[in-house]
N, CA, C and O atoms as CSV, one atom per row, in Angstrom:
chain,resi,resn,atom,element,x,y,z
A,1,UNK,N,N,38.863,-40.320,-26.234
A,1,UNK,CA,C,39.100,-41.316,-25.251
A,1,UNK,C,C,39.318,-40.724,-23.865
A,1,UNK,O,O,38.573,-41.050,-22.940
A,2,UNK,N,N,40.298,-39.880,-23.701
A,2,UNK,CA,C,40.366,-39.152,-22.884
A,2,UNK,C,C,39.738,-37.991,-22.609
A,2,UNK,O,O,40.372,-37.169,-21.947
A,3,UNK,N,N,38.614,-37.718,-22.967
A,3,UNK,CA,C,37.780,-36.653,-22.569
A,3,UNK,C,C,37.518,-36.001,-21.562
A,3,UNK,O,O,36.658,-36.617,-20.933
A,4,UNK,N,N,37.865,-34.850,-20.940
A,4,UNK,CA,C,37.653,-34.356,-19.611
A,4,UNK,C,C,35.860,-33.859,-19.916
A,4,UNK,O,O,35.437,-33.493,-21.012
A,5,UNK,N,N,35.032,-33.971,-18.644
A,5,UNK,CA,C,33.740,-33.354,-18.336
A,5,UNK,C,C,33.982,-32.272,-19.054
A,5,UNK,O,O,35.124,-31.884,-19.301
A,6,UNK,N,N,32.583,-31.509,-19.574
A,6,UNK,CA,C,32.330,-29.984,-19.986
A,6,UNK,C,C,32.501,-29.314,-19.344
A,6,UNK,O,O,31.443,-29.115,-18.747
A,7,UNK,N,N,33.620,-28.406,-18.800
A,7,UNK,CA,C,33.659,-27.360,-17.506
A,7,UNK,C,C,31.965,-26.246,-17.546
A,7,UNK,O,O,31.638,-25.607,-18.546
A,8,UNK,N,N,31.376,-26.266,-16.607
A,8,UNK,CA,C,30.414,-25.027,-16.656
A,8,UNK,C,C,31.029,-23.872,-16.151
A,8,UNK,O,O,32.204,-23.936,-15.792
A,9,UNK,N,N,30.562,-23.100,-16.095
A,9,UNK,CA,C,30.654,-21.539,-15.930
A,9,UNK,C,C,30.320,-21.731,-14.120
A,9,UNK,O,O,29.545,-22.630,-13.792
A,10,UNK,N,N,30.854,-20.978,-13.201
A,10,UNK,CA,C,30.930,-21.302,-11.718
A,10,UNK,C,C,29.499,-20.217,-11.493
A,10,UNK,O,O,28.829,-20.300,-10.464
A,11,UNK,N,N,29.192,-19.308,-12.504
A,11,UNK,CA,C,28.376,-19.105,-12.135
A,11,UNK,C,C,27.071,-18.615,-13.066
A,11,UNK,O,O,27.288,-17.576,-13.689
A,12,UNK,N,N,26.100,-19.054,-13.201
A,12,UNK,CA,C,24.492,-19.293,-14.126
A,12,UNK,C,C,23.831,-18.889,-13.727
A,12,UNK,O,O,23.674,-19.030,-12.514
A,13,UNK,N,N,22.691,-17.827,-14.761
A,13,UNK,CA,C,21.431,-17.861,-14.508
A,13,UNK,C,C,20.468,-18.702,-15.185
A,13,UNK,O,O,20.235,-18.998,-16.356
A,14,UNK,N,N,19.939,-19.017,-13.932
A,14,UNK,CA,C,19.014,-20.218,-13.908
A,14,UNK,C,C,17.338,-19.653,-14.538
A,14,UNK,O,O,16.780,-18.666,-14.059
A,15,UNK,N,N,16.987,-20.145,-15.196
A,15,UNK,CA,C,15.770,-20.348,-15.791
A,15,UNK,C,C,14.499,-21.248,-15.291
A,15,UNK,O,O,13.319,-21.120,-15.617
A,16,UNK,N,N,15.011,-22.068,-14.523
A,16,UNK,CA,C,13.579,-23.429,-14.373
A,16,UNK,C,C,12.889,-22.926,-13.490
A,16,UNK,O,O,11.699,-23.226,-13.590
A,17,UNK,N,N,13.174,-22.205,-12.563
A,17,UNK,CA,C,12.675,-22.060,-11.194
A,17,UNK,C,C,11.399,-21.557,-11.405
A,17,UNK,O,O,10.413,-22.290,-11.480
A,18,UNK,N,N,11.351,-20.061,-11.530
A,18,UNK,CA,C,9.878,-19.343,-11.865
A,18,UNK,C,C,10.269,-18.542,-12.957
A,18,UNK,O,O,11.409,-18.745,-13.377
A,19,UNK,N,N,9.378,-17.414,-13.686
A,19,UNK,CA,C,9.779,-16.384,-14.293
A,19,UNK,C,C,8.796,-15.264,-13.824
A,19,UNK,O,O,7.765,-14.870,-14.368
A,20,UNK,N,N,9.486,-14.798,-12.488
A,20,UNK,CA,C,8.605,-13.444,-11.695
A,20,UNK,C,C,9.136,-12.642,-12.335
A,20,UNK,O,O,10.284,-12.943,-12.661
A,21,UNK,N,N,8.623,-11.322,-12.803
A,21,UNK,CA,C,9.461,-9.965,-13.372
A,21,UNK,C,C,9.957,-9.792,-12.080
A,21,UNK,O,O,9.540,-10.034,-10.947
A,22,UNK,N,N,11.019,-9.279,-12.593
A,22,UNK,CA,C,12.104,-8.543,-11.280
A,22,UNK,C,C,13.548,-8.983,-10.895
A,22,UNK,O,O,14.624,-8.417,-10.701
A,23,UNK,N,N,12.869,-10.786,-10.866
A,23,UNK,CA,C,13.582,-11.410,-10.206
A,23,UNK,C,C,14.364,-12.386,-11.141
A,23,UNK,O,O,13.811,-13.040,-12.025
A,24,UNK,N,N,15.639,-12.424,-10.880
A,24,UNK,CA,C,16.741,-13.839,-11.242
A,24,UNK,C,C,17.302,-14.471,-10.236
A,24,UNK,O,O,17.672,-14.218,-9.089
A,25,UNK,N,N,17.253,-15.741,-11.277
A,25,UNK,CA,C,17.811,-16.686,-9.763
A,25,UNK,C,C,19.391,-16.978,-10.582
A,25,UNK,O,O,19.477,-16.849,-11.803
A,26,UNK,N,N,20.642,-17.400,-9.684
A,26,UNK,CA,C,21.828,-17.821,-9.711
A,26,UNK,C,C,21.933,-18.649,-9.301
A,26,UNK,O,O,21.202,-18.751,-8.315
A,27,UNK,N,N,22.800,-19.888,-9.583
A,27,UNK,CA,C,23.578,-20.965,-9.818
A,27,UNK,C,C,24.536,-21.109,-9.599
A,27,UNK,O,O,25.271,-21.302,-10.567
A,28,UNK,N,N,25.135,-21.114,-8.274
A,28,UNK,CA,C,26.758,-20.953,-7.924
A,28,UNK,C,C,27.446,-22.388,-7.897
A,28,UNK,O,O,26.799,-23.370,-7.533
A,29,UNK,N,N,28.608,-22.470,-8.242
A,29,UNK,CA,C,29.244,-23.046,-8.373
A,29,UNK,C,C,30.434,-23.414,-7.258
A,29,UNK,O,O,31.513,-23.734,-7.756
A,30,UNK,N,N,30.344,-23.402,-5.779
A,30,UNK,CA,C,31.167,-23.539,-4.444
A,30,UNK,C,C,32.481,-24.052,-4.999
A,30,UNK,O,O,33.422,-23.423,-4.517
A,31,UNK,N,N,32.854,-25.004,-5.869
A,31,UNK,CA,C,33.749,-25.359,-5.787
A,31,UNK,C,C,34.901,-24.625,-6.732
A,31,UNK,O,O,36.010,-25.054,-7.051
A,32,UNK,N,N,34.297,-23.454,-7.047
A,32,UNK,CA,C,35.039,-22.601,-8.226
A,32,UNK,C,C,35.976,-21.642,-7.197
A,32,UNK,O,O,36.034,-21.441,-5.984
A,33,UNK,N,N,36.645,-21.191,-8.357
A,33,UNK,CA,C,37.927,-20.043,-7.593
A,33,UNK,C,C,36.808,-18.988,-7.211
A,33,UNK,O,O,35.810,-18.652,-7.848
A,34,UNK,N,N,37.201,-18.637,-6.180
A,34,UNK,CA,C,36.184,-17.369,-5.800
A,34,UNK,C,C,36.807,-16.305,-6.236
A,34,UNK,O,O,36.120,-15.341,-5.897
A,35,UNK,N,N,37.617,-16.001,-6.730
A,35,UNK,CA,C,37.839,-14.497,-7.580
A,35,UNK,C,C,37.252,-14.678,-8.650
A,35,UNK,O,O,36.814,-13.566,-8.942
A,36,UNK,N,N,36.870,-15.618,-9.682
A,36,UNK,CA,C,36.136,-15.611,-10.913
A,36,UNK,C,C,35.020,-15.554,-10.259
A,36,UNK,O,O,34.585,-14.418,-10.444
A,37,UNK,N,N,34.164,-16.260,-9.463
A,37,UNK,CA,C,32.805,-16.321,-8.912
A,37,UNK,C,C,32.547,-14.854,-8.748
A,37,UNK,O,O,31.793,-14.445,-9.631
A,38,UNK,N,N,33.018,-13.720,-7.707
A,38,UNK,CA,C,33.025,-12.950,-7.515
A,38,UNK,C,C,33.193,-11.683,-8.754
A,38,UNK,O,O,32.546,-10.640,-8.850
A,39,UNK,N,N,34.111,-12.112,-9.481
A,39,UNK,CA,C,34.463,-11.186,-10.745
A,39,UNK,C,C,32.730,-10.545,-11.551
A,39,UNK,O,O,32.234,-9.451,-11.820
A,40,UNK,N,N,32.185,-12.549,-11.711
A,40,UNK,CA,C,31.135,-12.715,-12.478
A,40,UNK,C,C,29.881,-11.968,-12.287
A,40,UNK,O,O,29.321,-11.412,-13.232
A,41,UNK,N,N,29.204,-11.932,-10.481
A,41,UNK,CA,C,28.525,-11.624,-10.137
A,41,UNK,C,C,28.926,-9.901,-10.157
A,41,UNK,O,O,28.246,-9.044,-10.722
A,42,UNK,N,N,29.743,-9.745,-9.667
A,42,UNK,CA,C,29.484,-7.949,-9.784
A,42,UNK,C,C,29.230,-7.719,-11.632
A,42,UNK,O,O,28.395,-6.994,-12.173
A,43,UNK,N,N,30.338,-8.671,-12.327
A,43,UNK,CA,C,29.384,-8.474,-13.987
A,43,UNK,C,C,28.076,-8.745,-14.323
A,43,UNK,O,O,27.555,-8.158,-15.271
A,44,UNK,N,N,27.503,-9.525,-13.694
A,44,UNK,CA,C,26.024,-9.378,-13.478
A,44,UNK,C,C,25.145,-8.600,-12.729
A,44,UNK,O,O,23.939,-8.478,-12.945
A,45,UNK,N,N,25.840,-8.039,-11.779
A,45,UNK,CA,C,24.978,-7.225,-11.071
A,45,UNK,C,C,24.905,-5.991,-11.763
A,45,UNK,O,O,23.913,-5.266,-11.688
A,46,UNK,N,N,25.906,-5.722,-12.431
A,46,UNK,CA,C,25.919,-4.507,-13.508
A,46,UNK,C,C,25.420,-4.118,-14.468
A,46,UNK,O,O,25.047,-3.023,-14.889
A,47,UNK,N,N,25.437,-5.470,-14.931
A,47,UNK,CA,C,24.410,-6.210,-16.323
A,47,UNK,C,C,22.692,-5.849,-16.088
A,47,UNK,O,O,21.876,-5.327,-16.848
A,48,UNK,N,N,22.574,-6.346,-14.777
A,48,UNK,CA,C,20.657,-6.685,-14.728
A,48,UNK,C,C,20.313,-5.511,-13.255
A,48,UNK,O,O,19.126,-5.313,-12.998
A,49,UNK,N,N,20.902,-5.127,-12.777
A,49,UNK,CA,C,20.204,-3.637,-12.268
A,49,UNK,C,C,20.542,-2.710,-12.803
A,49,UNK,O,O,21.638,-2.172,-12.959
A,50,UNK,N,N,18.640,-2.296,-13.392
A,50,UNK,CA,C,18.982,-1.175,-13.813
A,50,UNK,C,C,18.660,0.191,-13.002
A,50,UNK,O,O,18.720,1.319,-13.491
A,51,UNK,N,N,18.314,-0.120,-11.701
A,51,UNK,CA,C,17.840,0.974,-11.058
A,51,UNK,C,C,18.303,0.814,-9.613
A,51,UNK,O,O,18.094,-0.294,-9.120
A,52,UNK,N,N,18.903,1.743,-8.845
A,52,UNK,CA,C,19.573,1.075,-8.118
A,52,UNK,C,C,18.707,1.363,-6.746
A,52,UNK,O,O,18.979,0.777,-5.698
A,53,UNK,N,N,17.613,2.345,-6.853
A,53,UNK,CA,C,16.795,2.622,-6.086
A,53,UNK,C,C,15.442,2.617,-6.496
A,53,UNK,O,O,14.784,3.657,-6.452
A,54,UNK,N,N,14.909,1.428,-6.934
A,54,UNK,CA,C,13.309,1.228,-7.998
A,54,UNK,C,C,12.342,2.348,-6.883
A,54,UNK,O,O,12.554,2.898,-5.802
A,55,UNK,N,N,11.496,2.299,-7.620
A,55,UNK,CA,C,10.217,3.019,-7.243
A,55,UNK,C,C,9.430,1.684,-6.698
A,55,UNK,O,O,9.442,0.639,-7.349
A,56,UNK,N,N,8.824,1.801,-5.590
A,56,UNK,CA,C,8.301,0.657,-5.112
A,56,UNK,C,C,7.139,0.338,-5.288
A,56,UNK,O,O,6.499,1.010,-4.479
A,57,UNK,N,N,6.290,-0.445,-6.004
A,57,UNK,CA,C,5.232,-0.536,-6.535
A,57,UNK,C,C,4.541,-1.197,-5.223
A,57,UNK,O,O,5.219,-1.738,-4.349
A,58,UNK,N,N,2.831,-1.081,-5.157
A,58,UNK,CA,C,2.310,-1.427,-4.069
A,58,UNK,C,C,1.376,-2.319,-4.984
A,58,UNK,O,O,0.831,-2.090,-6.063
A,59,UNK,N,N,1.395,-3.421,-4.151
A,59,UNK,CA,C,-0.107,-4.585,-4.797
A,59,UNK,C,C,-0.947,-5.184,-3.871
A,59,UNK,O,O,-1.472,-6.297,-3.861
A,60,UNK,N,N,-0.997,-3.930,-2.824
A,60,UNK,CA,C,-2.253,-4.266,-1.911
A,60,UNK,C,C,-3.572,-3.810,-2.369
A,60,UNK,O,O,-3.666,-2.761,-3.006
A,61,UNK,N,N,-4.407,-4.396,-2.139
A,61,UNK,CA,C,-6.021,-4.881,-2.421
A,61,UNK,C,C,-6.397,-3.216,-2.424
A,61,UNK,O,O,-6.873,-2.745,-3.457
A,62,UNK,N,N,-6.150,-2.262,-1.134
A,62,UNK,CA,C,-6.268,-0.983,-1.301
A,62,UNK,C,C,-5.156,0.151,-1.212
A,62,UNK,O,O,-4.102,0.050,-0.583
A,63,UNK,N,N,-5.530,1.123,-1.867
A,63,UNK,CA,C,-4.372,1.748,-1.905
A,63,UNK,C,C,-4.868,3.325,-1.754
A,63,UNK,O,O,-5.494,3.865,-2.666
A,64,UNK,N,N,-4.599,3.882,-0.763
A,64,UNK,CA,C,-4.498,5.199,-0.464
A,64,UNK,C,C,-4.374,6.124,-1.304
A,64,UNK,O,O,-3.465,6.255,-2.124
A,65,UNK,N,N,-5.495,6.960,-1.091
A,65,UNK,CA,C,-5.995,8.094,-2.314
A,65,UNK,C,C,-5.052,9.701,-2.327
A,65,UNK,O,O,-5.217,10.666,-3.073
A,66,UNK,N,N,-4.095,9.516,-1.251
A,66,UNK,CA,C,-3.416,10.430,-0.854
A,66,UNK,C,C,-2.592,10.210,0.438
A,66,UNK,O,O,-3.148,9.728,1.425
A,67,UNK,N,N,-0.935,10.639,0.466
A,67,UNK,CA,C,-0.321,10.465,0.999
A,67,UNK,C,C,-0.483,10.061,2.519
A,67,UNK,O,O,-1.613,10.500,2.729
A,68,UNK,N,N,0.027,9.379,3.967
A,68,UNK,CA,C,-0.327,9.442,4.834
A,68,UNK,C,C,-0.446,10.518,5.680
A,68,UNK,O,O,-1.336,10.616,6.525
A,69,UNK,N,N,0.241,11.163,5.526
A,69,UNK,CA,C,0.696,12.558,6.167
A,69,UNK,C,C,-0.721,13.530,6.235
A,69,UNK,O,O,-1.117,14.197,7.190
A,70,UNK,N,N,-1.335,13.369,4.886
A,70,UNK,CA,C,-2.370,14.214,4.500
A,70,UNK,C,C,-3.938,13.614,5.110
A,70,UNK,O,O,-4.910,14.357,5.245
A,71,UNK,N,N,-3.945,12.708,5.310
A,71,UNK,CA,C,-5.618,12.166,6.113
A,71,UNK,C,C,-5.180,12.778,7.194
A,71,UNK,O,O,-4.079,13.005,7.695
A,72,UNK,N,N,-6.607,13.062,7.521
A,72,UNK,CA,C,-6.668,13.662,9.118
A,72,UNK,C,C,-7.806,12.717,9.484
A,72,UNK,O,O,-8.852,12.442,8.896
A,73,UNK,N,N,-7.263,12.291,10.673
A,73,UNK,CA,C,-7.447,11.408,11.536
A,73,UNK,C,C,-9.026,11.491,12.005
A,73,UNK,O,O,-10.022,10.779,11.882
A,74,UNK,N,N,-8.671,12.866,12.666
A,74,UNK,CA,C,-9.832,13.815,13.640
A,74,UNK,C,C,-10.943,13.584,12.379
A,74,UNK,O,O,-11.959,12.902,12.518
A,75,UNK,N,N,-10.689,14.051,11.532
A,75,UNK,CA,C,-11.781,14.405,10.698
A,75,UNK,C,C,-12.516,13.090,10.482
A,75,UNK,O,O,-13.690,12.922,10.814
A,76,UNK,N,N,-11.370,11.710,9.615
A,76,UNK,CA,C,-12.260,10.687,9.930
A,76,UNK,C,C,-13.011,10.619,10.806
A,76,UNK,O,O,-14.221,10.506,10.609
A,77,UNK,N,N,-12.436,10.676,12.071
A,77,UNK,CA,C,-13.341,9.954,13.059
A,77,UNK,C,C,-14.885,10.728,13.506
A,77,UNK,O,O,-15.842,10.186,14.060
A,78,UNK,N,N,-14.773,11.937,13.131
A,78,UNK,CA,C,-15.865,12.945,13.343
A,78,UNK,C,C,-16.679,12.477,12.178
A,78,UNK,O,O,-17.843,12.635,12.545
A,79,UNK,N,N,-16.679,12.128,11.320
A,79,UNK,CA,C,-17.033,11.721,10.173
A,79,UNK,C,C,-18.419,10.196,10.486
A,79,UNK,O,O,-19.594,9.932,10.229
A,80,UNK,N,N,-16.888,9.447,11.374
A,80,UNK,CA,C,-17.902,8.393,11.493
A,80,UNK,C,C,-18.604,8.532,12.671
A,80,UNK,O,O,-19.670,7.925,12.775
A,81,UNK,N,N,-18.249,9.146,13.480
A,81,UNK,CA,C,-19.177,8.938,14.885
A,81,UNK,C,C,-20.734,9.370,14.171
A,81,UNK,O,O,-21.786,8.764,14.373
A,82,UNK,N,N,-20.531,10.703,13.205
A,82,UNK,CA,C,-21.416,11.381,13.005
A,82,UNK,C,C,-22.599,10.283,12.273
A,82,UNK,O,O,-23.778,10.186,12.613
A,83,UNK,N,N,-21.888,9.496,11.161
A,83,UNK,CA,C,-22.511,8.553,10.413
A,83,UNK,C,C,-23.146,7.919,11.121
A,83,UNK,O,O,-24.347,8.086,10.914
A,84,UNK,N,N,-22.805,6.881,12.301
A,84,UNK,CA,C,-23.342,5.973,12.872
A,84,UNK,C,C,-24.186,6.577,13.948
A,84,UNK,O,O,-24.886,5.748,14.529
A,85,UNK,N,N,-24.319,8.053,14.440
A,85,UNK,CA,C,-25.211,8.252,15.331
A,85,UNK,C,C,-26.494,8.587,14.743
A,85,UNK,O,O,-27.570,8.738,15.320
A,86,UNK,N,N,-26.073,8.732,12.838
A,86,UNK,CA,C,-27.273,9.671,12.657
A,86,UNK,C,C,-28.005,8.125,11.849
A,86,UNK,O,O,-29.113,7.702,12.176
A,87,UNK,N,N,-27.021,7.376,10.646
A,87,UNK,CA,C,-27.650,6.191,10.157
A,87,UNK,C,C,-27.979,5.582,11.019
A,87,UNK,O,O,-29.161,5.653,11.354
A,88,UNK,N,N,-27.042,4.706,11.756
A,88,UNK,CA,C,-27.329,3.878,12.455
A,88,UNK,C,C,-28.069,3.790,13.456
A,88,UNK,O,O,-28.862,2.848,13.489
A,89,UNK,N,N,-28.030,4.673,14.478
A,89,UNK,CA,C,-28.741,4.638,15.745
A,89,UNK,C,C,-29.570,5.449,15.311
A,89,UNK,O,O,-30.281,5.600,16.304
A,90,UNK,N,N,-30.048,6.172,14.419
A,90,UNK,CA,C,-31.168,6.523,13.691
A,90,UNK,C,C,-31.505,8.277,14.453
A,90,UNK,O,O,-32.540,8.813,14.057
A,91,UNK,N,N,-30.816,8.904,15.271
A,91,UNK,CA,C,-30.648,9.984,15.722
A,91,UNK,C,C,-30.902,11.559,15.072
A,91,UNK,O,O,-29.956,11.713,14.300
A,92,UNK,N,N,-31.358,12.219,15.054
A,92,UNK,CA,C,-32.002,13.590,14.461
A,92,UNK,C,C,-30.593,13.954,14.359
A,92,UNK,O,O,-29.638,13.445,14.946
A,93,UNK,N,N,-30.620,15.156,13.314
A,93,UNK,CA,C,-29.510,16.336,13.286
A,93,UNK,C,C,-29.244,16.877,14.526
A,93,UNK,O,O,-28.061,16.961,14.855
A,94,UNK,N,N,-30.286,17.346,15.445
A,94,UNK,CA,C,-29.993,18.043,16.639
A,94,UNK,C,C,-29.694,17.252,17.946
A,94,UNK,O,O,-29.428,17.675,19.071
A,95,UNK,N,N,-29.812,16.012,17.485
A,95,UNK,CA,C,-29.914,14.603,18.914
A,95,UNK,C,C,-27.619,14.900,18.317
A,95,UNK,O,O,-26.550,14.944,18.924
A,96,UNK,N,N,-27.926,14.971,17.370
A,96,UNK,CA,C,-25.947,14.771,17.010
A,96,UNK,C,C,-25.242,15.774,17.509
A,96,UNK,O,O,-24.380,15.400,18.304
A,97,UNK,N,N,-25.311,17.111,17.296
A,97,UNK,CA,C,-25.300,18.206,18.005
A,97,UNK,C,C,-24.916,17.764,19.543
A,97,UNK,O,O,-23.978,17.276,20.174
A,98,UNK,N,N,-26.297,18.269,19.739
A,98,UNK,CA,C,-26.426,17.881,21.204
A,98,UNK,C,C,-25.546,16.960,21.707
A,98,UNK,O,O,-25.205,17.142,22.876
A,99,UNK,N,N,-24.903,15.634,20.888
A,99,UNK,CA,C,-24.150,14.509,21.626
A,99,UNK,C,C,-22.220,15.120,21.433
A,99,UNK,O,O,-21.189,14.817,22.032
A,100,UNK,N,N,-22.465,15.858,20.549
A,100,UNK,CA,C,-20.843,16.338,20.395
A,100,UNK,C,C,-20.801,17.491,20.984
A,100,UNK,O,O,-19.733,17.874,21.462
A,101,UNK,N,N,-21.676,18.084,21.045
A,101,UNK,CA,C,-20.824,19.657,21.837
A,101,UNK,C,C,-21.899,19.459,23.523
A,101,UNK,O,O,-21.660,20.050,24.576
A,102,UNK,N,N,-22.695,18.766,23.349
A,102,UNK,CA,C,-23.162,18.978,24.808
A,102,UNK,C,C,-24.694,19.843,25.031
A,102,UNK,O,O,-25.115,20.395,24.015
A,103,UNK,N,N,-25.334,19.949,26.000
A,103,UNK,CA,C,-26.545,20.430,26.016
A,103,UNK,C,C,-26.646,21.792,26.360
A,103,UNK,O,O,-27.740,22.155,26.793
A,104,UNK,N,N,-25.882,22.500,26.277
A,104,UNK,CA,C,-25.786,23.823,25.705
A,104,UNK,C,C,-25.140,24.687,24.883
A,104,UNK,O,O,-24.365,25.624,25.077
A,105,UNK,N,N,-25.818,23.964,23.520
A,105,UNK,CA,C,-25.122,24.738,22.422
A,105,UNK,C,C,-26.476,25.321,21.722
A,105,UNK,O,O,-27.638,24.918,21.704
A,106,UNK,N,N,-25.872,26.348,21.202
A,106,UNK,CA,C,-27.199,27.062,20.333
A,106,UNK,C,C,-26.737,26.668,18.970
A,106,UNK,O,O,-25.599,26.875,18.547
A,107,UNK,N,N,-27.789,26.033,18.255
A,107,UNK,CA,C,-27.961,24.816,16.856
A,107,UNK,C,C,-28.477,26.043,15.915
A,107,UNK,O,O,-29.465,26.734,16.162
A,108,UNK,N,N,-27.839,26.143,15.081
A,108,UNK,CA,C,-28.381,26.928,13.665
A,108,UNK,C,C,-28.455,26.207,12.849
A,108,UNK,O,O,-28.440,25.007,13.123
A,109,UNK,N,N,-28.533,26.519,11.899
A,109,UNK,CA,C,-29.035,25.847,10.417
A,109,UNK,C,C,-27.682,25.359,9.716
A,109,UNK,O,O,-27.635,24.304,9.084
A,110,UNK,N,N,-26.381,26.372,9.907
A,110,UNK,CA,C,-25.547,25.910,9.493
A,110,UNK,C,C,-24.838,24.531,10.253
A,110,UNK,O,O,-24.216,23.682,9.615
A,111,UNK,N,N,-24.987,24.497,11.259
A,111,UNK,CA,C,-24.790,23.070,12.034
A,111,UNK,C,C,-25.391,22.336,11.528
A,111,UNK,O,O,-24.769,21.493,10.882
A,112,UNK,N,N,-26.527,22.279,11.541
A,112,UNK,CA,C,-27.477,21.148,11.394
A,112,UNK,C,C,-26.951,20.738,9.487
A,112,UNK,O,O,-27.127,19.605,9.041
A,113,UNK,N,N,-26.347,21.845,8.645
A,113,UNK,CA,C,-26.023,21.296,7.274
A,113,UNK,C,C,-24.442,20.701,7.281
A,113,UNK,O,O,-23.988,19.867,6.498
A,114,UNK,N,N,-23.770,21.338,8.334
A,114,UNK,CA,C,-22.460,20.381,9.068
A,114,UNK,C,C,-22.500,18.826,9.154
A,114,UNK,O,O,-21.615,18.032,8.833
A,115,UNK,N,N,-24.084,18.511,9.806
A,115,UNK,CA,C,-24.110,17.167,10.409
A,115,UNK,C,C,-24.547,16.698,8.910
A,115,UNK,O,O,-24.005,15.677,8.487
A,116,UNK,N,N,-25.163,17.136,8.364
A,116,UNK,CA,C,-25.513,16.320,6.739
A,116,UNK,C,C,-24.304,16.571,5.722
A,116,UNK,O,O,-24.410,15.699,4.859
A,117,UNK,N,N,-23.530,17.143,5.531
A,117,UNK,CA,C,-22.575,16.771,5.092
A,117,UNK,C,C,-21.377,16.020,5.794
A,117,UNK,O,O,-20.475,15.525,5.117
A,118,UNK,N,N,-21.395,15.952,7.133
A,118,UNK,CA,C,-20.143,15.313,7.408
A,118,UNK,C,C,-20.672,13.167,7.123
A,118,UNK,O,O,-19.942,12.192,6.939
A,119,UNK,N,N,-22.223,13.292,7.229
A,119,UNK,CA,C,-22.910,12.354,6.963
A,119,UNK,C,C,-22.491,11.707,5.409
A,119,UNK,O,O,-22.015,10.585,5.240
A,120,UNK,N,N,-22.775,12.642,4.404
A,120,UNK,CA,C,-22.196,12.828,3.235
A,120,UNK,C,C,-21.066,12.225,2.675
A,120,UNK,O,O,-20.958,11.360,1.806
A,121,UNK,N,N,-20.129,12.929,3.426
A,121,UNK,CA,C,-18.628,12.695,3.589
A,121,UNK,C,C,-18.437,11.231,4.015
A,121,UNK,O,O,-17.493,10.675,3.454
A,122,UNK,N,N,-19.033,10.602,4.761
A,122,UNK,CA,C,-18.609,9.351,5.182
A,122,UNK,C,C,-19.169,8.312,4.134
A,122,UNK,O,O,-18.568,7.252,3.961
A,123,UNK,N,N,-20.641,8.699,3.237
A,123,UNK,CA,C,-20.877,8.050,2.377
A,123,UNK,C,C,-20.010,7.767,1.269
A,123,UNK,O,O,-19.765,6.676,0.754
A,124,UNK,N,N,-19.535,9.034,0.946
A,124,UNK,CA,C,-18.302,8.911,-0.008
A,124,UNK,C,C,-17.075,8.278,0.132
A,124,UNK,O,O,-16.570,7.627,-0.783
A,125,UNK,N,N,-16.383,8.482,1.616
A,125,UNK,CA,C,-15.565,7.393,2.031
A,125,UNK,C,C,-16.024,6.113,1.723
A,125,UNK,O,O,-15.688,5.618,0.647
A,126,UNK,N,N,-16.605,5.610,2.353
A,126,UNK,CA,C,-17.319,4.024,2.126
A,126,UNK,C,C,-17.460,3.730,0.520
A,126,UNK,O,O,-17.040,2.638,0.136
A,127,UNK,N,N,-17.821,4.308,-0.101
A,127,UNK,CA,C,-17.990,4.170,-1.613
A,127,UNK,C,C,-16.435,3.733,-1.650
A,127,UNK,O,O,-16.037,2.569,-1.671
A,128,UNK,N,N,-15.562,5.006,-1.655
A,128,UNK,CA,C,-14.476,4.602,-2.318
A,128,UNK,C,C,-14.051,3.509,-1.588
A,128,UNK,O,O,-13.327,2.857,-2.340
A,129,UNK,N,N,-14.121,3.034,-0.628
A,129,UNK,CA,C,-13.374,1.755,0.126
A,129,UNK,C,C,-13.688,0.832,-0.723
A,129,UNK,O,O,-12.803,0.100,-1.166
A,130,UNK,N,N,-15.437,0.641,-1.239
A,130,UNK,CA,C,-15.845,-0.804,-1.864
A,130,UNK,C,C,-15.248,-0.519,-3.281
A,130,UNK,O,O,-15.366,-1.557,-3.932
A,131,UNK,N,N,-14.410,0.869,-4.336
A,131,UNK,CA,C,-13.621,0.820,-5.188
A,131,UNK,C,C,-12.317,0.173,-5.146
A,131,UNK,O,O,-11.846,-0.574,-6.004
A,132,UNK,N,N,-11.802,0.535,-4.078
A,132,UNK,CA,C,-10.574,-0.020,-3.359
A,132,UNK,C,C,-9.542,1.022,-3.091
A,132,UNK,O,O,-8.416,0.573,-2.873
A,133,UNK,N,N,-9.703,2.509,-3.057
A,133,UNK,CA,C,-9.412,3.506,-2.305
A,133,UNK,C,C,-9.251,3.465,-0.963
A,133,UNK,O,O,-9.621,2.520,-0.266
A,134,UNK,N,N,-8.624,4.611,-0.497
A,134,UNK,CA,C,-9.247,4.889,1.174
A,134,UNK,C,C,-8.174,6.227,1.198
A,134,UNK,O,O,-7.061,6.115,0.684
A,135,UNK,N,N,-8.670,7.661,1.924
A,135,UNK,CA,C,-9.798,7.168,2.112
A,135,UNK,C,C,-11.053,7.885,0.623
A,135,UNK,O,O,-12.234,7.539,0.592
């Protein structure tokens, strides 16, 4: 007859919301003693982290084949100028030469296998980009 309400717990984990790995959601209870509220949550926080510094997982589309520190910049970019002067604008081995060091350089053979591999090199970049590498 006299039945008081079911007291709940001031503070719940909640279930309805989503179920993301990682994540819990809580259910506070404002009108509770805040020393039990407080008690609860550090018992939960104790309970469900287990790492207090995770390893941070990345879930971008690409992901770097090696640290940032380690690409060199220069090299990309020598890479592509080289690509697009020789694919694109359709330019000889020695027209490339000639456009990076200037019109007096003496061109050997090993240059001219410089400009086809740095050509090379950019093909392989591009590959791995459409894997989802970089570079």
């Amino acid at each position: 007859m006299f039945c008081e309400p079911e007291e709940e717990e001031p503070l719940l984990v909640v279930d309805e919301i989503s179920k993301r790995k990682g994540f819990k959601y809580l259910r506070i209870d404002t009108n509770a003693e805040p020393a039990k509220v407080s008690k609860m949550f550090r018992t939960f926080v104790k309970q469900n982290i287990n790492n207090p510094n995770p390893k941070i997982e990345s879930h971008a589309r690409f992901q770097p084949s090696r640290p940032a520190k380690h690409i060199k910049m220069n090299a990309l970019k020598n890479y592509r100028t080289t690509y697009v002067k020789r694919e694109i604008q359709g330019k000889s081995r020695k027209q490339v030469l000639v456009d990076r060091y200037g019109g007096s350089v003496v061109i050997t053979d090993e240059m001219l296998r410089c400009v086809s591999r740095d050509v090379q090199k950019a093909r392989l970049i591009m590959r791995s980009i459409q894997k989802g590498t970089f570079p």
